[in-house]
C-alpha positions, -999 to 999 in steps of 0.1 A, spaced: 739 452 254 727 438 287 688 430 293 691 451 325 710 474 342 723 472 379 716 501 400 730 498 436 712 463 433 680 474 411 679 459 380 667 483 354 654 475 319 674 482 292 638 491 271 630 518 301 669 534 300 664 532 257 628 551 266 644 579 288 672 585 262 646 589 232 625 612 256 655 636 267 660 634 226 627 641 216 623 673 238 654 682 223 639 684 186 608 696 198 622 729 211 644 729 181 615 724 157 591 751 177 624 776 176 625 769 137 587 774 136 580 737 115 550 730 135 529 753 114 531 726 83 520 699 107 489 686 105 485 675 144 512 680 166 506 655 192 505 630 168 538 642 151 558 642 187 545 605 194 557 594 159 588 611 165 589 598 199 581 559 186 606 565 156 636 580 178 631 547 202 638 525 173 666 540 163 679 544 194 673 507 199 691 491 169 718 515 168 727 506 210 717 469 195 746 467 169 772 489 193 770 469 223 771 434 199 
């Protein structure tokens, strides 16, 4: 996968598109996870979504690593 994108002569990088993908994600399983009502057997939330968040980015990341090789 390329270091940075080219947008109408912007270059973008590929860590901030990654970042934008995990976050559209993430808000995703949130409402999923509020719908299914699992927040009540977490502890704290905020610290939940940012795990979540952090752990979604690395995924994210080495799977568009290994597809783009």
């Amino acid at each position: 996968m390329p270091a940075e994108f080219d947008l109408y002569g912007v270059y973008v990088p590929r860590l901030l598109v990654l970042m934008i993908l995990s976050f559209m994600l993430v808000i995703l399983i949130r409402r999923s996870l509020s719908w299914l009502g699992a927040y009540s057997l977490v502890w704290h939330r905020g610290l939940f979504d940012l795990s979540l968040y952090v752990l979604l980015l690395g995924a994210v990341s080495s799977l568009t690593r290994w597809y783009f090789v």
